[in-house]
C-alpha positions as CSV (number, residue, x, y, z in Angstrom):
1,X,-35.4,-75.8,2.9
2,X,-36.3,-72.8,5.1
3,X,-34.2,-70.7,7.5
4,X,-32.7,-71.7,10.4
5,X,-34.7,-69.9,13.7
6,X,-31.4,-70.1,15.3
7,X,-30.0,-66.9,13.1
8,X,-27.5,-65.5,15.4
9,X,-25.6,-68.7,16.0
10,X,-25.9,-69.9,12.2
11,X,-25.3,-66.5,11.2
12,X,-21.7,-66.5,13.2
13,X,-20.9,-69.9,12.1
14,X,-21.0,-68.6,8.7
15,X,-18.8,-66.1,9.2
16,X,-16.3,-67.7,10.8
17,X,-16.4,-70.3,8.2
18,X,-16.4,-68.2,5.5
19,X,-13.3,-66.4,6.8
20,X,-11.7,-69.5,7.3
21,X,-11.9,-70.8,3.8
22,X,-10.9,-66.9,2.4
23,X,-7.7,-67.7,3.8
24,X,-5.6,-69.1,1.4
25,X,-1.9,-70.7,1.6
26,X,1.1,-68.1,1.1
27,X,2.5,-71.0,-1.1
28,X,-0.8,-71.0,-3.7
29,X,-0.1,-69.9,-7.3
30,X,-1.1,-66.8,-8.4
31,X,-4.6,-66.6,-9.7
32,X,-5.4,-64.5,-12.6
33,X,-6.8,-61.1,-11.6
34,X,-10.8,-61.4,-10.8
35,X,-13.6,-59.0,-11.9
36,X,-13.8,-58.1,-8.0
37,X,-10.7,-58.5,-5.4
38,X,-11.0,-62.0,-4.3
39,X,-10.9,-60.2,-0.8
40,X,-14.4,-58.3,-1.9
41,X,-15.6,-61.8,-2.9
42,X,-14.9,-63.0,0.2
43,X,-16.5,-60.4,1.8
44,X,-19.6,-60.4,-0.1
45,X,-19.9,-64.3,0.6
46,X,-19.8,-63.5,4.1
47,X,-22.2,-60.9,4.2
48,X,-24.9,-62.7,1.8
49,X,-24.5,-65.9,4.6
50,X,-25.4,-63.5,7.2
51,X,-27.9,-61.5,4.9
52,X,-29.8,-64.9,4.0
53,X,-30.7,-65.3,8.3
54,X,-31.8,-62.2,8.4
55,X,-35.0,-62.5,6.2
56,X,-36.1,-64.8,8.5
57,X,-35.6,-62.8,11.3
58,X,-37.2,-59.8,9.1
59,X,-39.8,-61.8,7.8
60,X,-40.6,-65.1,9.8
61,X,-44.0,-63.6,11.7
62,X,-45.8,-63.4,8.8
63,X,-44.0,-65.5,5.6
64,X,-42.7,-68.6,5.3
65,X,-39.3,-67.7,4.0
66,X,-37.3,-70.1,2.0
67,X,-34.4,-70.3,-0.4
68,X,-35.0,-72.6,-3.4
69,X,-32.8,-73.1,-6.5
70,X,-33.5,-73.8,-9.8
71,X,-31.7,-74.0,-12.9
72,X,-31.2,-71.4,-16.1
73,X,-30.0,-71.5,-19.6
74,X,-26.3,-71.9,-19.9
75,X,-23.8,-69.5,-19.4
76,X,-23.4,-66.9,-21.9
77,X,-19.7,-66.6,-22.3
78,X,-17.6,-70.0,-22.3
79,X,-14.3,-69.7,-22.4
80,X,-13.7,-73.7,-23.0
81,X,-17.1,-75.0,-24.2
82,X,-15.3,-78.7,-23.9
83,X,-14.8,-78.4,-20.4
84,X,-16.7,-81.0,-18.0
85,X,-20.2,-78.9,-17.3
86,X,-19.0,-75.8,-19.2
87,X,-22.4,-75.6,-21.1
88,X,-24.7,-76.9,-18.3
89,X,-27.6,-75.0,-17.3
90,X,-26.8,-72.4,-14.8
91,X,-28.3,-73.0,-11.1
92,X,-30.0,-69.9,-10.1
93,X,-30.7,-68.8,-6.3
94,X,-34.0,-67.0,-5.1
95,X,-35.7,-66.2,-2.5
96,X,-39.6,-67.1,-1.9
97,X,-41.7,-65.8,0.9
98,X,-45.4,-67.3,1.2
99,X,-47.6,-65.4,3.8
100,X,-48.8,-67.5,6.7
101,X,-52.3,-66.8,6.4
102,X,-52.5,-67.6,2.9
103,X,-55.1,-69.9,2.1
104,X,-53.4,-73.3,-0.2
105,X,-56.3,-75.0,0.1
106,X,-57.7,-74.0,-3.8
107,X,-55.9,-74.2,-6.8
108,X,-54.7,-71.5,-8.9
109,X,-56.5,-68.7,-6.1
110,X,-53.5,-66.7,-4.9
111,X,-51.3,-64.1,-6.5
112,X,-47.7,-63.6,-6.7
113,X,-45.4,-60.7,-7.6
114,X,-41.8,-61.0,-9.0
115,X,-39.4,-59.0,-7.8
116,X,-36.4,-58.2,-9.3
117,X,-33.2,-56.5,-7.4
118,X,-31.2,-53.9,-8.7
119,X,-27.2,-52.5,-9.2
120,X,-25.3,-54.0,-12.1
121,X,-23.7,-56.3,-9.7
122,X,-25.6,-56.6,-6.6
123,X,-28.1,-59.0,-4.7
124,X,-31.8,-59.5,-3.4
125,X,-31.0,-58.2,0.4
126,X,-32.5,-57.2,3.3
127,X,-32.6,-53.3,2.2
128,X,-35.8,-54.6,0.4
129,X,-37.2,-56.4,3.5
130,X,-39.6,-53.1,4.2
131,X,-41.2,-53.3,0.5
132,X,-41.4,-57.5,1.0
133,X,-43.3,-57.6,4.2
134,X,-45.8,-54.4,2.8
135,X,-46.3,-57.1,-0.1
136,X,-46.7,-60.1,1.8
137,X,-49.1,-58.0,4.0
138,X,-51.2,-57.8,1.0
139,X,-51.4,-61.5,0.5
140,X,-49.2,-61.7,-2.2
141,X,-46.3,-64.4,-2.5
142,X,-43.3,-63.3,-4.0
143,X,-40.5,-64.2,-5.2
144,X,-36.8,-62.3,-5.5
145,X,-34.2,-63.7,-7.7
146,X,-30.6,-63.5,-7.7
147,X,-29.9,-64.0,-11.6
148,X,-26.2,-64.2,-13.0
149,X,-24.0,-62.0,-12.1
150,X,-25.3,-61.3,-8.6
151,X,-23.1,-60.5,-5.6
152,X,-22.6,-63.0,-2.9
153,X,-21.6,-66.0,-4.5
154,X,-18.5,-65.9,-5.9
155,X,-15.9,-64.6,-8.6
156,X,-17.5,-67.3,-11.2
157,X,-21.1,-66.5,-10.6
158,X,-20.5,-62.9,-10.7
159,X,-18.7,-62.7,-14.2
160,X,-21.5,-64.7,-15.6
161,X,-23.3,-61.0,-15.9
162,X,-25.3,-60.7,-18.7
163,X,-27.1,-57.4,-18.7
164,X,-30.3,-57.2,-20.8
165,X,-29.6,-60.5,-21.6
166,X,-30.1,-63.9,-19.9
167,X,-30.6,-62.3,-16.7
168,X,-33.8,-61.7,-18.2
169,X,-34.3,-65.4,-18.5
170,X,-33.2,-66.3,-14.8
171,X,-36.0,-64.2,-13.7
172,X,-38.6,-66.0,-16.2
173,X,-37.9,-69.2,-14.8
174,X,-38.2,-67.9,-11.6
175,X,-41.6,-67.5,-12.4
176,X,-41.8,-70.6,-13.7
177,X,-40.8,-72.6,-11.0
178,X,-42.8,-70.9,-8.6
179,X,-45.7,-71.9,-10.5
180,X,-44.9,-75.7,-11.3
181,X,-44.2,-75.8,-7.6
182,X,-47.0,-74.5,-6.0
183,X,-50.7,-75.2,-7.1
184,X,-52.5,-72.7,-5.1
185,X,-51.0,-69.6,-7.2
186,X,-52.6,-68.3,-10.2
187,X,-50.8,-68.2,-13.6
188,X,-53.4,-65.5,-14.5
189,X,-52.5,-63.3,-11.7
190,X,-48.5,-63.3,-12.2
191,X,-47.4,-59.1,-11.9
192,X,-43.5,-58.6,-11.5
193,X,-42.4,-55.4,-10.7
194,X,-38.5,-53.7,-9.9
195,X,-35.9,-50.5,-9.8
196,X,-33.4,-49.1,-11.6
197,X,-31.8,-52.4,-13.4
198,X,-34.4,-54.3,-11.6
199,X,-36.6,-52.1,-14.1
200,X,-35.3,-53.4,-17.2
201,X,-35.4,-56.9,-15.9
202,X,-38.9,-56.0,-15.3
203,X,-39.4,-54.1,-19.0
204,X,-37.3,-56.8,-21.0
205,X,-39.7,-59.7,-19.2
206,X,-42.9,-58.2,-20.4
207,X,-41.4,-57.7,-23.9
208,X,-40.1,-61.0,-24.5
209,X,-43.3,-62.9,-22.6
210,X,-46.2,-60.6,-22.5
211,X,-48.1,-63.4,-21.7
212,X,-46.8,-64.3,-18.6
213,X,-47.3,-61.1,-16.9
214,X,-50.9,-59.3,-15.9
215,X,-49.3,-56.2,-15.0
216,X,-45.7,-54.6,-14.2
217,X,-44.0,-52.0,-12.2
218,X,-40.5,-50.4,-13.2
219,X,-38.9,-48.0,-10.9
220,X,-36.4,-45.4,-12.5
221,X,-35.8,-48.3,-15.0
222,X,-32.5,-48.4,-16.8
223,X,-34.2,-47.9,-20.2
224,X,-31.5,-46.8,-22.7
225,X,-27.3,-48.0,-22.4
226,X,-26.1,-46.3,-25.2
227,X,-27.5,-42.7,-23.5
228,X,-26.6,-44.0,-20.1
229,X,-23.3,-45.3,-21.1
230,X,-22.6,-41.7,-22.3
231,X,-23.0,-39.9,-19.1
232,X,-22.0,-42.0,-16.7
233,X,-18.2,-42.7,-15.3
234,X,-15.1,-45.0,-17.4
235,X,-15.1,-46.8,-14.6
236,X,-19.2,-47.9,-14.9
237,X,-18.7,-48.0,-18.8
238,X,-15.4,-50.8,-17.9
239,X,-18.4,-53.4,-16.3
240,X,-19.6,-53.6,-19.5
241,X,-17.2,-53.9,-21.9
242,X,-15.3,-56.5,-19.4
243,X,-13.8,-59.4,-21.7
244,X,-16.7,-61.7,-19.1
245,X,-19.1,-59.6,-20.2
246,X,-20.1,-57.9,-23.4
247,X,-16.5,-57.2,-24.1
248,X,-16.7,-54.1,-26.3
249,X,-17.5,-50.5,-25.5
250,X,-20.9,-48.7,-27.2
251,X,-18.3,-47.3,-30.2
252,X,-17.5,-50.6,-31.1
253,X,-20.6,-51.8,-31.0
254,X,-23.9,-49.9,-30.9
255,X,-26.1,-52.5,-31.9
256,X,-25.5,-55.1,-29.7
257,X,-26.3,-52.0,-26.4
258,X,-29.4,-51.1,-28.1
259,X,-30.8,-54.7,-28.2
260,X,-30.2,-54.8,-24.7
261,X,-32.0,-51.4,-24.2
262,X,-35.6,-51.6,-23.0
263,X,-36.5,-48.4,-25.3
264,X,-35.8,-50.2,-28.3
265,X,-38.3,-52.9,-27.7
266,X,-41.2,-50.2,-26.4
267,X,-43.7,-51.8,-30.0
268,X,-44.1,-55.2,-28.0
269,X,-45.7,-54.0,-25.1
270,X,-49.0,-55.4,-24.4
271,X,-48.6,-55.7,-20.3
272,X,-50.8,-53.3,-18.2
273,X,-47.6,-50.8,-17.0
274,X,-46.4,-48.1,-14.5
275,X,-43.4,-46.2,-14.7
276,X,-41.8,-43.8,-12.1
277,X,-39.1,-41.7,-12.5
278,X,-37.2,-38.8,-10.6
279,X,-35.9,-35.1,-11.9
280,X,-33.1,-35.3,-9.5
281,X,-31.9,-38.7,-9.9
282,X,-28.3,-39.4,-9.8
283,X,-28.0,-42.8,-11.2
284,X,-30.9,-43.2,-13.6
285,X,-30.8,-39.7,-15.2
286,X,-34.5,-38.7,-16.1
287,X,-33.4,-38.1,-20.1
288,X,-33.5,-41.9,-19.9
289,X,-36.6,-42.3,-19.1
290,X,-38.5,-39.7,-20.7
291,X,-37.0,-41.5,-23.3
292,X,-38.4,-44.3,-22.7
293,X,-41.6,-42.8,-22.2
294,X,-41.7,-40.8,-25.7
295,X,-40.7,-43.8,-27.6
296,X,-44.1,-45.5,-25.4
297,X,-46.2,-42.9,-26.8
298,X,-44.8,-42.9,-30.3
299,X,-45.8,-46.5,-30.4
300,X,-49.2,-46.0,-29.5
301,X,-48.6,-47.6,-26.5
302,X,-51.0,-47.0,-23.2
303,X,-49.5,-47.4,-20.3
304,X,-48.9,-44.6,-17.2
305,X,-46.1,-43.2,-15.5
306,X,-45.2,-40.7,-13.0
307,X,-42.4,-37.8,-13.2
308,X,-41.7,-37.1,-9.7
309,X,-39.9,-33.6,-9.7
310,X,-36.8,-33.5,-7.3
311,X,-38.1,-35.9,-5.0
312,X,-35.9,-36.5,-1.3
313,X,-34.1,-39.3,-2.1
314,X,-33.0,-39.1,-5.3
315,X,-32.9,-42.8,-7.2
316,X,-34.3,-44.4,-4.0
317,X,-36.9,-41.8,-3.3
318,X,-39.3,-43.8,-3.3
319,X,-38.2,-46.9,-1.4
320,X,-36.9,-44.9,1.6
321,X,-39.3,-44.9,5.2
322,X,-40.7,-41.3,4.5
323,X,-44.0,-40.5,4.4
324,X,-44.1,-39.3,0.8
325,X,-42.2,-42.6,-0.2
326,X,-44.9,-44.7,1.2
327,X,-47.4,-42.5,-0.4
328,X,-45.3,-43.3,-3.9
329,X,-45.7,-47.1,-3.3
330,X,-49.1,-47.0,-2.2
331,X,-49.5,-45.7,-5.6
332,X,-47.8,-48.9,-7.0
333,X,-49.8,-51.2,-4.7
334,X,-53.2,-50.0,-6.0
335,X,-52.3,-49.9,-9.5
336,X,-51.0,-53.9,-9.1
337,X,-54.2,-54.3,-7.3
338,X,-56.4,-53.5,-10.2
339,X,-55.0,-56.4,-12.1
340,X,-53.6,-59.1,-9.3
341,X,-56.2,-58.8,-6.2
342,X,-54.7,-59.7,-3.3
343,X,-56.7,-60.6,-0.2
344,X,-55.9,-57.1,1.6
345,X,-54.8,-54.5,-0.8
346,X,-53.7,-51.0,0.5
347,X,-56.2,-48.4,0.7
């Protein structure tokens, strides 16, 4: 159902309640030790209540703004596959924002755009609101998932992570259901588009359906885990190999990192494609992506991409407020344009 109006009020009775369930008896049995402090769960509950109002407050001129849920495949990992539910489907959170203006009255006539959020564990928050509204402006509907392994809703939903894998799915059937649930959008005009993890989401979806997607936009996409996994920090390379999660570092198993590596997968392209990438990137090193890139063009792939050299802004540099970042996404919009056309695309 959508948001509240009343956000400031809701938004403090969530804290408060929130708080009040995060405090546990002195007397309680020890828990085993989670992923994430149960303190930092906690938190991150509180802060995704609060988080949830303000889209609407962002947003509400000019979308309807709504949080739906739908359900997955199961859960990757099951410790006791026996257990009551253990092997249900997994229920899946998003967040859908239909502009007001939007004509509903013809079938299959408007666009949408999936758009996937980033950070290995992380959430679709308001630090995207800027991008939603310049998309909604366009006439698009769009949808933002938060697949397994997303921040905000708990120790159990969290080390359900499955990076590369069926995360990739969640966001499918997000896709999915926006289109069994709402007539006027167009199956033929479906583009999905993301950063940084959000931009393997985005690569791995037009792999595995190519069908489903018109045209795509990856941002410095994670593109290659066994190079990435080499430069970045023990600490980054312990969310992976997690006993929740894949459970074994890149030594002990290569294979099973490279199937979860966009740049092994670059021969079943067939989606229209944009990449962007930064020299000065300090998450998403550029080798990753040129590799990406080379292993495109050794496939005899077309597609186009962008090497922005040492950018302001590093991995966000093109989602900030300047002026050059807007100029970057404008790029995006027109490119999505040529294949989606929205009502009022950028010019």
């Amino acid at each position: 159902m959508p948001f509240p109006t009343n956000w400031a009020t809701c938004a403090l009775a969530a804290v408060l309640a929130t708080g009040l369930t995060a405090q546990e008896p002195a007397t309680r049995p020890a828990a085993p030790a989670p992923a994430a402090p149960q303190q930092q769960q906690g938190l991150d509950e509180t802060l995704k209540h609060v988080d949830d109002l303000l889209w609407y407050q962002k947003l509400g001129d000019i979308a309807e703004v709504d949080k739906v849920e739908y359900t997955s495949l199961p859960p990757q990992h099951v410790t006791n596959p026996k257990a009551p539910g253990a092997t249900n489907p997994l229920i899946i959170r998003a967040y859908t924002f239909i502009p007001k203006k939007l004509d509903r009255s013809r079938p299959h006539s408007q666009p949408l755009i999936v758009m996937i959020h980033g950070g290995v564990h992380a959430n679709f928050d308001t630090g995207e609101a800027h991008i939603v509204r310049e998309l909604v402006d366009q006439g698009y509907t769009v949808i933002g998932t938060d697949y397994r392994g997303s921040t905000g809703y708990g120790r159990q939903f969290f080390e359900q992570i499955d990076y590369g894998g069926r995360e990739v799915d969640d966001v499918y059937l997000g896709r999915e259901f926006m289109l069994d649930n709402y007539d006027f959008l167009d199956p033929k005009r479906v583009g999905i588009m993301g950063w940084s993890h959000g931009g393997l989401i985005t690569l791995m979806n037009i792999f595995q359906h190519p069908q489903a997607y018109v045209v795509a936009y990856a941002g410095v996409p994670v593109s290659d885990l066994v190079a990435r996994l080499g430069y970045q920090t023990e600490a980054y390379r312990a969310l992976y190999s997690a006993p929740y999660h894949i459970g074994k570092t890149v030594r002990e198993d290569i294979g099973e990192y490279r199937r979860r590596s966009p740049v092994n997968h670059v021969q079943d392209l067939q989606t229209p494609l944009l990449v962007h990438t930064n020299t000065n990137d300090e998450d998403v090193n550029v080798l990753e992506v040129e590799h990406l890139i080379e292993a495109l063009k050794a496939a005899g792939k077309k597609f186009e991409y962008k090497i922005y050299q040492n950018a302001p802004g590093g991995h966000h540099f093109n989602r900030t407020d300047t002026r050059q970042a807007k100029d970057s996404r404008r790029e995006v919009y027109a490119f999505l344009a040529q294949y989606l056309h929205p009502l009022n695309p950028v010019k």
